[in-house]
C-alpha positions as CSV (number, residue, x, y, z in Angstrom):
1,X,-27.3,-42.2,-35.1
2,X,-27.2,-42.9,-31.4
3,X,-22.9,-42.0,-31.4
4,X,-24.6,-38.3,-33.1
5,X,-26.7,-38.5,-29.8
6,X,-24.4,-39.3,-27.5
7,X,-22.0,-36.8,-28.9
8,X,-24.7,-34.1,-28.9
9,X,-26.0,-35.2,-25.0
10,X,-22.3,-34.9,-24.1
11,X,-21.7,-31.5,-25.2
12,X,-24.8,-30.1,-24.0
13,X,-23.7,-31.2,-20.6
14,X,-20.2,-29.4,-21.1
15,X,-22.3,-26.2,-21.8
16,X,-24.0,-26.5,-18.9
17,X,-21.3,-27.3,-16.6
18,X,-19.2,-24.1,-18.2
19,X,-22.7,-22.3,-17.5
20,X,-23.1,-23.4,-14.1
21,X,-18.8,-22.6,-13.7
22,X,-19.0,-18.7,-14.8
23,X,-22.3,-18.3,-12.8
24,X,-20.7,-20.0,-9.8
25,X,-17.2,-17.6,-10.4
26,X,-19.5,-14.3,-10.5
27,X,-21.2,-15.2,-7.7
28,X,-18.1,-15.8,-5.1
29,X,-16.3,-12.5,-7.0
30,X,-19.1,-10.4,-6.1
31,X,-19.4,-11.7,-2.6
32,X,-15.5,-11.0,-2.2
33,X,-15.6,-7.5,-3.4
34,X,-19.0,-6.7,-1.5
35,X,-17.2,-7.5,1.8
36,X,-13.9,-6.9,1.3
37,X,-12.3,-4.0,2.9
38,X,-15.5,-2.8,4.5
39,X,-14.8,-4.2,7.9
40,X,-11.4,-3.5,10.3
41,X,-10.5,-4.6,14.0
42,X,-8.6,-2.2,16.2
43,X,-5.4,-3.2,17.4
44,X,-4.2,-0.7,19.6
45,X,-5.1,-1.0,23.4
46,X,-7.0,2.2,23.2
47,X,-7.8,4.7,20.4
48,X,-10.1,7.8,20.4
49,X,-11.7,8.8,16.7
50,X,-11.2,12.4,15.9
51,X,-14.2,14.3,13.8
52,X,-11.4,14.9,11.2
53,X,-9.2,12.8,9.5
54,X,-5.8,14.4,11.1
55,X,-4.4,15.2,14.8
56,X,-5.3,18.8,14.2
57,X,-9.5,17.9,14.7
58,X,-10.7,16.9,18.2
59,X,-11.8,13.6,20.0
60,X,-15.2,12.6,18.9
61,X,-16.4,12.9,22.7
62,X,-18.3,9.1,23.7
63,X,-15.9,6.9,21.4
64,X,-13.3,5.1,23.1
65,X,-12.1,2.0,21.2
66,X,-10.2,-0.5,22.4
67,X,-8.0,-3.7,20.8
68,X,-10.2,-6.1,19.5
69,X,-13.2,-3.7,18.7
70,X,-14.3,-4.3,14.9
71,X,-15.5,-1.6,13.1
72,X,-17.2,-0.5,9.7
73,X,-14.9,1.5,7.1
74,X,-16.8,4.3,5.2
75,X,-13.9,5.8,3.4
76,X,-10.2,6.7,3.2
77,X,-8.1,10.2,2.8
78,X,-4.3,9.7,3.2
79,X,-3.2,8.0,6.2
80,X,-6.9,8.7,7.9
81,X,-9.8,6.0,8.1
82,X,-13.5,7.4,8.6
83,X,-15.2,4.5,10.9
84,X,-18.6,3.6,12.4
85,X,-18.9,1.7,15.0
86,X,-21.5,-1.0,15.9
87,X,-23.7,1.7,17.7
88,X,-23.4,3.5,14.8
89,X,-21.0,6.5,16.1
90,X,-18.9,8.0,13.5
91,X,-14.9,9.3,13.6
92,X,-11.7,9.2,11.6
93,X,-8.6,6.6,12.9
94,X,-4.8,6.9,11.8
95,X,-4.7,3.6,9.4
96,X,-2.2,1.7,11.7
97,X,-4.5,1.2,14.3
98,X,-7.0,-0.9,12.5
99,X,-6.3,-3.8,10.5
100,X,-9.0,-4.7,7.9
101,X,-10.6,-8.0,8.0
C-alpha cells in the first residue's frame, strides 16, 4: 500500500516537472521569436535612409544615422531594410549597414 503511494506521489511529480518543462520551453521560444530580428545597430560611420528601398529614391531629409545608432526593423525587400528610428522617423537602409541584434 504505501510502495503504491509512493510510486503514485512519484509520478505525479514527474508530470508536473514535464508540465512545468514544456511551459517553461514555450515561454523562452516565444520570447526569442518576439525579439528576434526586430532590432539592428548601424555600423557604418554615417548612413542616410532613402524613402525607397533602392539608390534610385531620395534621402529621407532629417535622418542622418551614424555607427552605433540602433534601430527598429519593419520589413525587408531584397537587399533593402525599412527602419524606424527611436524618434520614430521612417526610411529604407542597404542591409550591410546594419547588423541585427
Amino acid at each position: 500500500m504505501i510502495a503504491k503511494l509512493a510510486h503514485r506521489v512519484v509520478a505525479l511529480l514527474v508530470a508536473v516537472a514535464v508540465v512545468l518543462f514544456a511551459a517553461a520551453a514555450a515561454s523562452y521560444a516565444l520570447s526569442c521569436a518576439a525579439s528576434s530580428q526586430h532590432v539592428a545597430v548601424v555600423i557604418s560611420p554615417h548612413v542616410t535612409p532613402r524613402s525607397g528601398d533602392g539608390e534610385n529614391f531620395p534621402n529621407v531629409s532629417g535622418i542622418e544615422l551614424g555607427e552605433g545608432q540602433t534601430v527598429e526593423l519593419l520589413r525587408q525587400r531584397g537587399d533593402w531594410l525599412q527602419i524606424k528610428t527611436k524618434t520614430g522617423q521612417r526610411g529604407w537602409l542597404p542591409e550591410q549597414v546594419l547588423e541585427t541584434i
